[in-house]
C-alpha positions in Angstrom: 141.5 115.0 -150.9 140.2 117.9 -153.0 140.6 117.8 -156.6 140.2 121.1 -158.3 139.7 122.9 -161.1 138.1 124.9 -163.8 135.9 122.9 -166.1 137.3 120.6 -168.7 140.5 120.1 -166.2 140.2 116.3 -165.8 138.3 116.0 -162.6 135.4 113.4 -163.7 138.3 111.7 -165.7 140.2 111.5 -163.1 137.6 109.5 -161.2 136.5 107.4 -164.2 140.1 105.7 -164.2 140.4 105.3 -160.3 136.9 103.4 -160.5 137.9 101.4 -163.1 134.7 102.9 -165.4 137.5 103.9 -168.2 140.9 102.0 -168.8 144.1 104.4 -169.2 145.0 105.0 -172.7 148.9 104.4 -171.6 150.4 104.5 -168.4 148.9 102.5 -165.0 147.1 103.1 -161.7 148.8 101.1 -158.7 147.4 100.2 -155.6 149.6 98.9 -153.0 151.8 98.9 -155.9 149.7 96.3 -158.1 148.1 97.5 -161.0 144.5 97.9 -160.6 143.5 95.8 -163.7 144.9 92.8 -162.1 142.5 92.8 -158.8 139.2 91.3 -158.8 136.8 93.8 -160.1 134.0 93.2 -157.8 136.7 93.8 -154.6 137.6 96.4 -156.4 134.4 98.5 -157.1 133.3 97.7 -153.7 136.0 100.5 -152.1 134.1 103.6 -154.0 130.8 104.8 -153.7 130.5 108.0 -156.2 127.6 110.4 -155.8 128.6 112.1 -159.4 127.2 115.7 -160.3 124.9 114.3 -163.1 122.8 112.0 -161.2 121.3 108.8 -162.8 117.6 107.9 -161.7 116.3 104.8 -162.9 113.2 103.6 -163.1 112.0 101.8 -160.0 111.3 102.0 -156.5 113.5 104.9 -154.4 114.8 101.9 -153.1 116.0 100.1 -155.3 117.8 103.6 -156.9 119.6 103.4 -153.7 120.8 100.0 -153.0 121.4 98.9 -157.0 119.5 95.2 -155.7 122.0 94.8 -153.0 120.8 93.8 -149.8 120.0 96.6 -147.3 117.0 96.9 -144.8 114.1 99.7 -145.3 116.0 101.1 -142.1 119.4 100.7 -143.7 117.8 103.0 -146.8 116.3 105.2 -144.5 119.2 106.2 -143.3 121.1 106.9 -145.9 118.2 109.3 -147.0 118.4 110.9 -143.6 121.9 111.6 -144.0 121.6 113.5 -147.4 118.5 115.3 -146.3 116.3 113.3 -148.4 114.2 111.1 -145.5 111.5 114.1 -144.6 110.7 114.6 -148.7 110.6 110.7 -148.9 108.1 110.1 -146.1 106.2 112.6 -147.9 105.1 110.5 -150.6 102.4 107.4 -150.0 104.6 104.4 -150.4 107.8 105.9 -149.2 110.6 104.1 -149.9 108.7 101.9 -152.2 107.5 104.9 -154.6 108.4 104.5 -157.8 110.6 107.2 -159.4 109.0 108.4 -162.8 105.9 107.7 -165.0 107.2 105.1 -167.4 105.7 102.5 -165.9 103.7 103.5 -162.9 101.4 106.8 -163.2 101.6 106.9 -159.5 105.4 107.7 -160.1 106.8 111.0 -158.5 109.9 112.9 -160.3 112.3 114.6 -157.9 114.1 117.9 -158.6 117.6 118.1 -159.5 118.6 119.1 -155.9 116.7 115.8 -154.9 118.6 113.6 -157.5 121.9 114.8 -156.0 120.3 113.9 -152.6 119.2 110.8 -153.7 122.8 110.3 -155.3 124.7 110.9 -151.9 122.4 108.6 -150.0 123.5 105.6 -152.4 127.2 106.5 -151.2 126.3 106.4 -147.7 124.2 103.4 -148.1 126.9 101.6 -149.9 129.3 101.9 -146.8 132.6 102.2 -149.0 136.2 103.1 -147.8 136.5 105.8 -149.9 133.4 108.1 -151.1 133.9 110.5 -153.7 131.6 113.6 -154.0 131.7 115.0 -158.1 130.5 118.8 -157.7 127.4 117.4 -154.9 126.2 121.0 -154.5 125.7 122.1 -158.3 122.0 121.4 -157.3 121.7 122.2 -153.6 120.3 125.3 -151.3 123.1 127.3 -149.1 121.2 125.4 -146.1 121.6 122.2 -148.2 125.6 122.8 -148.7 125.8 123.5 -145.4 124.2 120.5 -143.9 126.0 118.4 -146.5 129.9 119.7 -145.3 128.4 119.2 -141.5 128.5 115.7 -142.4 131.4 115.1 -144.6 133.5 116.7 -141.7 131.8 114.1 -139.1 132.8 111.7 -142.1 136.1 113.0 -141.9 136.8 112.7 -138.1 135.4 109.1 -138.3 138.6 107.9 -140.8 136.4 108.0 -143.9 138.7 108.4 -147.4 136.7 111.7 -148.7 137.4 112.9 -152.4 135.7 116.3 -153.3 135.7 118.0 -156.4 134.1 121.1 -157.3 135.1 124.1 -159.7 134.4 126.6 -156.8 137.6 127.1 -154.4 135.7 128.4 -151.6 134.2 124.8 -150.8 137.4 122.9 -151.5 139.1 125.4 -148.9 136.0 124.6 -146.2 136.2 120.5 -147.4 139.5 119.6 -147.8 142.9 118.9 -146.1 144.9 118.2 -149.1 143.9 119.9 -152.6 145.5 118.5 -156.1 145.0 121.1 -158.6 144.1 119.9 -162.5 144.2 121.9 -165.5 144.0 120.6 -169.5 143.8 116.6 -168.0 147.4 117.1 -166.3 148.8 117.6 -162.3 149.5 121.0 -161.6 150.0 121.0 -157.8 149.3 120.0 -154.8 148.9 121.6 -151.1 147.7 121.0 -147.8 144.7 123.4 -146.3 
């Protein structure tokens, strides 16, 4: 599913409610016909793994920004930062996956550029393993060979039975991501169509 349109349509919103970060100021989202806010949170939060456009980074290791203390092997994180492009940049550093991200606390502590937080931000969804990931403008901070590599492997996604939701501002990519777009303008539906 692509969700589309121009800023200040609803987009993030939209996400907020599905993952249960905002409750609905009237109305309900069903699932199987049961209202979300009766399932078991933790169940619940499990199904999503959200890379959104404004990328947290806390401080810590690289791994622990990734797996958010669950428990995942150094090959496990690997992967998942050799899937968004991020393992080569990574290996680069002296400790790896143990470097700590930012200065706070360690002045051996590397900062990563925005186009590396969004990397870093996609290999948390892939590490996570959910049923449904949802990508929140990935690209904002990306090169054309970085966008590319990055639709490469939400179409391999795709043809595995992944749940995908995009959303981006910029038609061409929801016309080269998605098979079904849902249109949003002023926080309401407009339409829907399949690409």
């Amino acid at each position: 599913l692509s969700l589309v349109g121009v800023n200040g349509a609803g987009k993030p919103t939209l996400v907020m409610l599905l993952c249960r970060f905002y409750e609905p100021d009237e109305g309900e989202i069903l699932v199987g016909g049961i209202p979300i806010k009766n399932l078991p949170f933790d169940d619940y939060y499990r199904i999503f793994g959200v890379a959104f456009q404004d990328s947290r980074i806390f401080t810590g290791t690289i791994a622990e920004n990734i797996t958010y203390g669950k428990e995942l092997s150094e090959s496990e994180v690997e992967r998942g930062l050799r899937i968004s492009g991020l393992l080569e940049k990574v290996n680069s550093f002296r400790n790896g996956v143990r470097t700590t991200l930012g200065r706070e606390f360690d002045e051996d502590g590397v900062d990563l550029s925005g186009g590396e937080k969004q990397k870093l931000s996609i290999s948390r969804v892939f590490c996570a393993n959910p049923e449904i990931m949802i990508f929140d403008e990935p690209t904002s901070a990306l090169t054309a060979r970085e966008i590319e590599d990055l639709f490469r492997i939400i179409h391999n996604l795709k043809e595995k039975g992944c749940g995908i939701v995009y959303i981006s501002h910029r038609l061409e990519e929801i016309m080269e991501i998605g098979d079904h777009v849902t249109i949003l303008r002023d926080g309401r539906y407009v339409a829907d169509a399949d690409v």
